[in-house]
KELUM-572022 format. One line per field, with one value per residue: x, y, z of N, C-alpha, C in turn; residue in one letter; residue number from 1. Coordinates in steps of 0.1 Angstrom, whole numbers, plus 5000, padded with zeros to 4 digits. Atoms other than C-alpha are relative to their C-alpha. Layout:
neast: (X	...);
nnorth: (Y	...);
nup: (Z	...);
caeast: (X	...);
canorth: (Y	...);
caup: (Z	...);
ceast: (X	...);
cnorth: (Y	...);
cup: (Z	...);
residu: (A	...);
num: (NUM	...);
This chain:
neast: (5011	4994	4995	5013	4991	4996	5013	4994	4997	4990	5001	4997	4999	4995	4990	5002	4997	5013	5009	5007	5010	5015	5009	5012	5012	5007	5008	5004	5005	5012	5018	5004	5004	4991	4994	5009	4996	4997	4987	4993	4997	4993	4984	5000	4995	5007	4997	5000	4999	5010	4999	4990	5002	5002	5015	5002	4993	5007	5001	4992	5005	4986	4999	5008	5007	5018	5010	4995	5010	4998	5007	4996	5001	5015	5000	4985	4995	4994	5010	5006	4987	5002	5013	4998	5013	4994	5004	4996	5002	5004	4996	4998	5015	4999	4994	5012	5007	4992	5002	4988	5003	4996	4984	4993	5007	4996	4992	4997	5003	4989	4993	5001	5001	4985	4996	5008	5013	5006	5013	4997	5012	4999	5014	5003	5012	5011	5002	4985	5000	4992	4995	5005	5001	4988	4998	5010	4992	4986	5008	5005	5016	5010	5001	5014	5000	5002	5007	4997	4984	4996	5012	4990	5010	5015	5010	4995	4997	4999	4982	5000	4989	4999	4990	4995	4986	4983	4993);
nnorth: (4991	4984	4989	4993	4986	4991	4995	4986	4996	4991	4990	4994	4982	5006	4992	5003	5017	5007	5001	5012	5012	4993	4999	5016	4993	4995	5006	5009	4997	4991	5003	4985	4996	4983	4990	4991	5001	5015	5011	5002	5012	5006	4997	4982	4995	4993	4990	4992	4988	4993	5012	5000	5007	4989	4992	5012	5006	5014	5010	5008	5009	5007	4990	4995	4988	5000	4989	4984	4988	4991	4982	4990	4985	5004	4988	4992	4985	4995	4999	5019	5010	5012	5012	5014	5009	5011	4999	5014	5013	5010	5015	5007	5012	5008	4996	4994	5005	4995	4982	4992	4988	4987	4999	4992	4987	4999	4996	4992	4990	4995	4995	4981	4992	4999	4986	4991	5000	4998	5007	5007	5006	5012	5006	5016	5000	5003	5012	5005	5001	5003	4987	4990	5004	5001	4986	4994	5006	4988	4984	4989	4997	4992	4984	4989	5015	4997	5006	5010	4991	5014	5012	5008	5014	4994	4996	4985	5002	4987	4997	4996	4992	5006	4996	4999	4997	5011	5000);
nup: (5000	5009	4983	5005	5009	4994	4994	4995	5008	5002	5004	5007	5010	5012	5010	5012	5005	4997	5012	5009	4991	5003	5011	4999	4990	5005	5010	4989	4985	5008	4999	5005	4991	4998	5011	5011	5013	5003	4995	5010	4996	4988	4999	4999	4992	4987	4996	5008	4994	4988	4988	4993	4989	4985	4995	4995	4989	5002	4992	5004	4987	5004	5010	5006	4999	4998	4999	5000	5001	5005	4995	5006	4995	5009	5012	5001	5002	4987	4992	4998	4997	4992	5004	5005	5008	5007	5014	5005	4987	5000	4989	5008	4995	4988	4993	4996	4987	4982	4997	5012	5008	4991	4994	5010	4998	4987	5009	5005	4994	4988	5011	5002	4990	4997	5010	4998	5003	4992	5004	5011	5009	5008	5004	5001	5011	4991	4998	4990	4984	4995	4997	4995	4982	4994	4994	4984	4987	4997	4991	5008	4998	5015	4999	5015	5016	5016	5005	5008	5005	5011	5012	5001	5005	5006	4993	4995	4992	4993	4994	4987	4996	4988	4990	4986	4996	5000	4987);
caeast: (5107	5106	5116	5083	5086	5092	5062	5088	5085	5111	5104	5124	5132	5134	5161	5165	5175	5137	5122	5115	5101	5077	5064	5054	5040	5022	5012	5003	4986	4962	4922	4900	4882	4910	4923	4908	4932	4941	4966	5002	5023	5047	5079	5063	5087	5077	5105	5106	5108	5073	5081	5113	5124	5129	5090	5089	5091	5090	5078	5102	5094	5125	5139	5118	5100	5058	5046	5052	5034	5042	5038	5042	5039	5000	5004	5039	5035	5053	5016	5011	5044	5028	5005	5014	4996	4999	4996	4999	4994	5002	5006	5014	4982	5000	5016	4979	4965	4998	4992	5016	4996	4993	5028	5038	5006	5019	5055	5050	5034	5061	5082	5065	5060	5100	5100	5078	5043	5016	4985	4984	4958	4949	4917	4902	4876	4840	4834	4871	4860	4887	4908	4888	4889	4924	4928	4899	4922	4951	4929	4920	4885	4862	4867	4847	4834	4835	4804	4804	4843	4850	4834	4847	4832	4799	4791	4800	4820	4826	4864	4865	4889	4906	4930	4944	4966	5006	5008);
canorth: (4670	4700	4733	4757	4791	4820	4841	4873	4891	4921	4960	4974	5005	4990	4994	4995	4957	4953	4958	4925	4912	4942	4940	4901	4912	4934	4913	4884	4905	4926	4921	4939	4941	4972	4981	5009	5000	4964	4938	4949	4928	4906	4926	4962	4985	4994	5022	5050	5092	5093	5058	5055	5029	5058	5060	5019	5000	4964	4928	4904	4869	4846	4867	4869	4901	4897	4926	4963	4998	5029	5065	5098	5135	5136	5170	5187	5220	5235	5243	5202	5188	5175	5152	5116	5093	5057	5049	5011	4981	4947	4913	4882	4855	4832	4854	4867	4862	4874	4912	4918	4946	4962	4960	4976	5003	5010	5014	5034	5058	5058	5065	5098	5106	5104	5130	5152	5143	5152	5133	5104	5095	5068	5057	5027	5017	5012	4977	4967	4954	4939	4969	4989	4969	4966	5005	5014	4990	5013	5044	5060	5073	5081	5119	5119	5096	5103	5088	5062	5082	5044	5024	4996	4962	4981	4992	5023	5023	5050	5062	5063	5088	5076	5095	5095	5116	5109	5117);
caup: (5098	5073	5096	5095	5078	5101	5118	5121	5093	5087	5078	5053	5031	4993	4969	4935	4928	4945	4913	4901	4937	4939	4906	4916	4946	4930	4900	4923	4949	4919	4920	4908	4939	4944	4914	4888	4860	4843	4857	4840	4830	4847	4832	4836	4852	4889	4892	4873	4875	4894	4913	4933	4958	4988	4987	4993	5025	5019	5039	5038	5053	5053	5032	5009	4997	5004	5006	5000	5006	4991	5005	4990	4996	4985	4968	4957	4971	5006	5017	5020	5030	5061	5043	5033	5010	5006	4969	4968	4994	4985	5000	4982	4986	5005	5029	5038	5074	5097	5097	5070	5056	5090	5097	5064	5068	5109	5093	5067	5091	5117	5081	5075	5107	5112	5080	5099	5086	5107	5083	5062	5037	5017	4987	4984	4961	4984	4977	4992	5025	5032	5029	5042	5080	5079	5075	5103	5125	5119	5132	5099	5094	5060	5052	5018	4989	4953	4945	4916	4907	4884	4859	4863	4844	4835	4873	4894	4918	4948	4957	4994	5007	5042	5069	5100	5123	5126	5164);
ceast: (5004	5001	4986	5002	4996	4988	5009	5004	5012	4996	5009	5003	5004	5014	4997	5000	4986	4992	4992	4990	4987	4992	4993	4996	4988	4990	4994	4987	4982	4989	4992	4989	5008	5008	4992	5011	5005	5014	5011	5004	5010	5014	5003	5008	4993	5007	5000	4996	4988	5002	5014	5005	5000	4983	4990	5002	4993	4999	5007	4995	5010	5004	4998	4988	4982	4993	5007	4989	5009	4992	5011	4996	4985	4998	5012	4999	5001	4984	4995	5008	4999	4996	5007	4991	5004	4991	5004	5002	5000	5006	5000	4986	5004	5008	4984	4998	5012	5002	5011	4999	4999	5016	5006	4987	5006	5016	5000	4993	5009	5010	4996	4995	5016	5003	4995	4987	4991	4985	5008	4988	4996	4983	4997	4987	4988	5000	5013	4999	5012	5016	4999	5006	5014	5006	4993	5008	5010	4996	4996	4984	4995	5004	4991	4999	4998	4991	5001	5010	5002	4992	5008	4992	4985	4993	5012	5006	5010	5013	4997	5016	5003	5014	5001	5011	5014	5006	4996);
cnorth: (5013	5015	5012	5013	5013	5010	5016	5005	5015	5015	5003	5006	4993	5012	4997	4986	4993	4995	4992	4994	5008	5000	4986	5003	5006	4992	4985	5004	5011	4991	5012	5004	5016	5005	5010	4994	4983	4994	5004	4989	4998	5011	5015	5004	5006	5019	5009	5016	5003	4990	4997	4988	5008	5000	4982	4995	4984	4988	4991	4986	4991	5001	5002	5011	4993	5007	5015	5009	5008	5012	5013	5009	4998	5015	5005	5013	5002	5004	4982	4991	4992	4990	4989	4996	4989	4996	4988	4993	4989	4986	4990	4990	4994	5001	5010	4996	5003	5013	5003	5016	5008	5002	5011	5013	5009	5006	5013	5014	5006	5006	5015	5009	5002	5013	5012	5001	5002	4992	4988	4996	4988	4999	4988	5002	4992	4985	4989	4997	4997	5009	5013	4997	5001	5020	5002	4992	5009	5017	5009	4998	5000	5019	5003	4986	5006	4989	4993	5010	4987	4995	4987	4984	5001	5005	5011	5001	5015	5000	5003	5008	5001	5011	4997	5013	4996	5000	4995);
cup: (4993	5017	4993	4995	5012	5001	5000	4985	4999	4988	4989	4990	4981	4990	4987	4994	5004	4987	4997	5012	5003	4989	5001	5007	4994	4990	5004	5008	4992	4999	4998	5011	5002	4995	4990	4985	4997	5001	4986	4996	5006	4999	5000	5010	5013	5004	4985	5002	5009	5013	5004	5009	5015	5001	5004	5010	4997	5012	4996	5011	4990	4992	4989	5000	4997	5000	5002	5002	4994	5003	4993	5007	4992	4990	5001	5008	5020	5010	5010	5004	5013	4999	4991	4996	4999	4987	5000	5013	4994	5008	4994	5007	5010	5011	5009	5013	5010	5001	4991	4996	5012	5009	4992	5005	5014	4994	4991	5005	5009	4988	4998	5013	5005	4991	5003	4996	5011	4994	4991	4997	4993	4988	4998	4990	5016	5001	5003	5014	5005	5004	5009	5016	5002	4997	5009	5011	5002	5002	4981	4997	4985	5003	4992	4993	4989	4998	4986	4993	4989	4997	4997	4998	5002	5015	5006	5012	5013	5004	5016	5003	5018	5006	5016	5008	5005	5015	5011);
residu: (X	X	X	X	X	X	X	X	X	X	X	X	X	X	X	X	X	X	X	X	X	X	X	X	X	X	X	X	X	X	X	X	X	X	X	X	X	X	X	X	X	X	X	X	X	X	X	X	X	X	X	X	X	X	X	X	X	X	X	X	X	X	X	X	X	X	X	X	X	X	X	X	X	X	X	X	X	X	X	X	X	X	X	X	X	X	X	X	X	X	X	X	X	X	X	X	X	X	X	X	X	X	X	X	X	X	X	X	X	X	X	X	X	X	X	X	X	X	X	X	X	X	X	X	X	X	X	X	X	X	X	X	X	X	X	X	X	X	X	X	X	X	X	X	X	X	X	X	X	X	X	X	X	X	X	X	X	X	X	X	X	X	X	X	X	X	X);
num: (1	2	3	4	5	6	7	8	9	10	11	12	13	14	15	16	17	18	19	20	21	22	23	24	25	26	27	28	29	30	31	32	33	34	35	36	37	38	39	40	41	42	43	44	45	46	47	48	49	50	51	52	53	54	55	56	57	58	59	60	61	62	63	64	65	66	67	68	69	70	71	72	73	74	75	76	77	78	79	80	81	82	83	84	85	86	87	88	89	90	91	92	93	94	95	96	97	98	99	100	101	102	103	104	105	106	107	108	109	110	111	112	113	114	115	116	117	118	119	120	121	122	123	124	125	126	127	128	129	130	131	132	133	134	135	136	137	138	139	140	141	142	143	144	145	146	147	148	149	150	151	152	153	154	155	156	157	158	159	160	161	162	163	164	165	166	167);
C-alpha cells in the first residue's frame, strides 16, 4: 500500500535557495481571477532589492514548498511602522482544500505581530471570492474600494482594500 502524504504541513521563514520553489508556486498558483499583471515566466527572478526572503514565510507539505505569503511594511515611513501588508498569497492547485492559505495568512500575522505590528492589510481584486472568504475568516474587514482601479481583459475591475487588527 502506497503511504498517504502528510496532513501536517510546516510554517517557515524562506531563504534564499527558496527561490525556484516560490517562483513555481507562484507560477502554478497565478489566475487571473487575482492577478492585475500577466503570468511571468517560469525563470523570472522572485528575489531581488524590493523582494527579499526575510519578508517570506513559506508552506511546506512533506517537504515540499506549497505555498508562500509575503508581508511588508505597507509604507516606509516611521509614522507607519505599525502597519503590515501582505503583498502576495499563493498555494499550489493541488495542495488546495487543507487551510494552507489560512495557516500561512494566521502566521504571517503572528510574524508581524512579533515585530511589533499593531495592523495588517491586504488588496484583493472584487471579483476574487475565493480570496476574499478566506481573508473575512481570518478577521479582516473591507475598509475602502477603488472602484473599477483595473482594466483588466476589457472590463473593470474594483481593488478592494482589507484589514485587520494584530491584537
Amino acid at each position: 500500500m502506497a503511504a498517504m502524504p502528510s496532513d501536517d504541513v510546516i510554517i517557515r521563514p524562506a531563504r534564499v535557495e527558496d527561490e525556484r520553489a516560490i517562483r513555481a508556486v507562484d507560477h502554478a498558483a497565478w489566475s487571473p481571477l487575482g492577478e492585475v499583471a500577466p503570468r511571468g515566466p517560469e525563470d523570472a527572478p522572485v528575489f531581488d532589492e524590493a523582494h527579499h526572503p526575510g519578508q517570506y514565510l513559506l508552506a511546506e507539505l512533506d517537504g515540499r514548498v506549497v505555498g508562500y505569503v509575503r508581508q511588508v511594511r505597507e509604507i516606509p515611513l516611521p509614522s507607519n511602522a505599525h502597519v503590515r501588508q501582505i503583498q502576495g498569497l499563493g498555494v499550489l492547485p493541488a495542495a488546495r482544500g487543507r487551510r494552507i492559505g489560512e495557516a500561512l495568512v494566521a502566521a504571517a500575522c503572528a510574524a508581524a505581530r512579533a515585530d511589533g505590528a499593531r495592523r495588517m492589510t491586504l488588496r484583493v481584486l472584487a471579483g476574487n471570492a475565493p480570496a476574499r472568504r478566506l481573508y473575512e475568516r481570518a478577521g479582516f474587514t473591507v475598509l475602502g474600494v477603488l472602484p473599477e482601479h483595473f482594466l483588466l481583459d476589457g472590463d473593470y475591475v474594483d481593488d478592494v482594500w482589507m484589514g485587520r487588527a494584530l491584537d
